[in-house]
Structure formats: structure tokens, C-alpha cells
C-alpha positions as CSV (number, residue, x, y, z in Angstrom):
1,X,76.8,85.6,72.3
2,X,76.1,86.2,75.8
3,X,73.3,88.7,74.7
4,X,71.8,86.1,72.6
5,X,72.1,82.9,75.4
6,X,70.3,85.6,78.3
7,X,67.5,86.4,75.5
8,X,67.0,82.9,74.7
9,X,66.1,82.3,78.9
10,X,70.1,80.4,79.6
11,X,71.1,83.4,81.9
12,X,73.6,81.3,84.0
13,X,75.5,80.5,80.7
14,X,75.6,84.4,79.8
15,X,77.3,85.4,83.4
16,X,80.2,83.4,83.0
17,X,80.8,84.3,79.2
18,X,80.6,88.1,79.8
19,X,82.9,87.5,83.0
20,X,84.7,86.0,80.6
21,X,85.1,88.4,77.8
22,X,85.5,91.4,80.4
23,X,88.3,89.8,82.0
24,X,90.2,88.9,79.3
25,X,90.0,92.2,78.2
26,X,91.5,93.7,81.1
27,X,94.0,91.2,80.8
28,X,94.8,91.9,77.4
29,X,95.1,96.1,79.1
30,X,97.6,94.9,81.6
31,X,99.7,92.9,79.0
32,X,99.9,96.6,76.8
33,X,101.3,98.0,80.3
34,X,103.6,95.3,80.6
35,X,101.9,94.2,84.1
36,X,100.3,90.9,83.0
37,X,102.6,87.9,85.2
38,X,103.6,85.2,83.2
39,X,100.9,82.3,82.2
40,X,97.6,84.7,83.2
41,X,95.7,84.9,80.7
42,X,92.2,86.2,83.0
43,X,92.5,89.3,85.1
44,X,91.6,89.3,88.7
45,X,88.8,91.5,90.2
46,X,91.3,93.3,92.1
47,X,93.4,94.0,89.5
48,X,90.1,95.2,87.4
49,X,89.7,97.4,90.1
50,X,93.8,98.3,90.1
51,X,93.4,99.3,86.5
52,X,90.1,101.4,86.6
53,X,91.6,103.1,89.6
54,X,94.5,104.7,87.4
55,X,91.9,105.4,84.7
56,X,93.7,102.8,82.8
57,X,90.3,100.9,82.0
58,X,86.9,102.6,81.5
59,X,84.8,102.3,84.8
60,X,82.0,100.2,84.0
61,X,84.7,97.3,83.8
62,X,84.5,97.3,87.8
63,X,80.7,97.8,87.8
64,X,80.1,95.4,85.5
65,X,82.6,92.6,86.5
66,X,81.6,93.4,90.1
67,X,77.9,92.2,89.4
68,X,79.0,89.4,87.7
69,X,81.8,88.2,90.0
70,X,79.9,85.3,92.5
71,X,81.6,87.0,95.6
72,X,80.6,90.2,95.2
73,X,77.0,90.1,93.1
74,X,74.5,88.2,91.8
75,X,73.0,89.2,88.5
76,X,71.5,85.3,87.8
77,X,68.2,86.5,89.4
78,X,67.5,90.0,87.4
79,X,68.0,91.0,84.0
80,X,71.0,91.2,82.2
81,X,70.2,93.5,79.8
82,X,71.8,96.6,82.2
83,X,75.1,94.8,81.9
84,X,75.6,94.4,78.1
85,X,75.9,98.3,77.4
86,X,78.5,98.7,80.0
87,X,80.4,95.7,78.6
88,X,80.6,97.0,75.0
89,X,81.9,100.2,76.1
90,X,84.4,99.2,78.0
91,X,85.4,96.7,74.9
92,X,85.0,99.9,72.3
93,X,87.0,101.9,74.7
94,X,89.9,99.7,75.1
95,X,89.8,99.0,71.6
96,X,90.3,102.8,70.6
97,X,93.3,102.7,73.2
């Protein structure tokens, strides 16, 4: 979905909906460790970074999520395209885990 709102020209709703997707996946990582707190449902950059750190999560998650997170990067002004390959292999890995 996010592929198909940057190719149709609404990049600012892609950002937020591969944030998204990339952050719940983590979060879905940290709940098979049995680290997710109670009532989070979205993980954090740092604990992206946590997770990728011990190899638990592939590390394009951080590069991708760190580009997309509006502290840290700003991907709204250049292609997306370099962030979408990144993002499915980190959703292909952690689905083979």
C-alpha cells in the first residue's frame, strides 16, 4: 500500500504507513521474546535499535525506520523507492523467524 500511495505522488501518506508496518513488526519481535510492556502495541526507535543490536531483527529495520522517523530523517523530500526493499526484507526475515 505504501508502495502504491508514493507511486501515485501522496509520499507523506506512504512515510507514516511504512513507519507503521515496520514498527509493528518489531513489536510483534519483542512480544515472541517476551519483552513487549503491557498495552504497546508500536515499537520505539530505541528499542528498534535494542533489537537489531542483538541481531534479533534484520538491520535494515534501523536504517529504514531511522529515515522515516521525523527526528532522525526526512525521506518526504527524495524517493522512496530505496526504502521499500529494505522494508520487505526485514518483514520476509522476521517472518522466517
Amino acid at each position: 500500500m505504501a508502495r502504491v500511495l508514493a507511486a501515485g505522488g501522496f509520499a507523506e501518506e506512504a512515510l507514516p504507513l511504512l513507519a507503521t508496518t515496520l514498527g509493528t513488526a518489531a513489536a510483534a519481535r519483542l512480544a515472541t521474546l517476551g519483552e513487549l510492556p503491557a498495552g504497546v502495541s508500536l515499537a520505539s526507535l530505541d528499542q528498534v535499535r535494542d533489537l537489531a543490536d542483538r541481531g534479533a531483527l534484520p538491520r535494515e529495520a534501523l536504517t529504514v525506520l531511522t529515515a522515516l522517523w521525523p527526528a532522525t530523517g526526512s525521506s518526504a523530500g527524495t524517493g522512496l523507492e530505496h526504502l521499500f526493499e529494505p522494508a520487505a526484507q526485514v518483514l520476509t526475515a522476521l517472518a522466517a523467524a
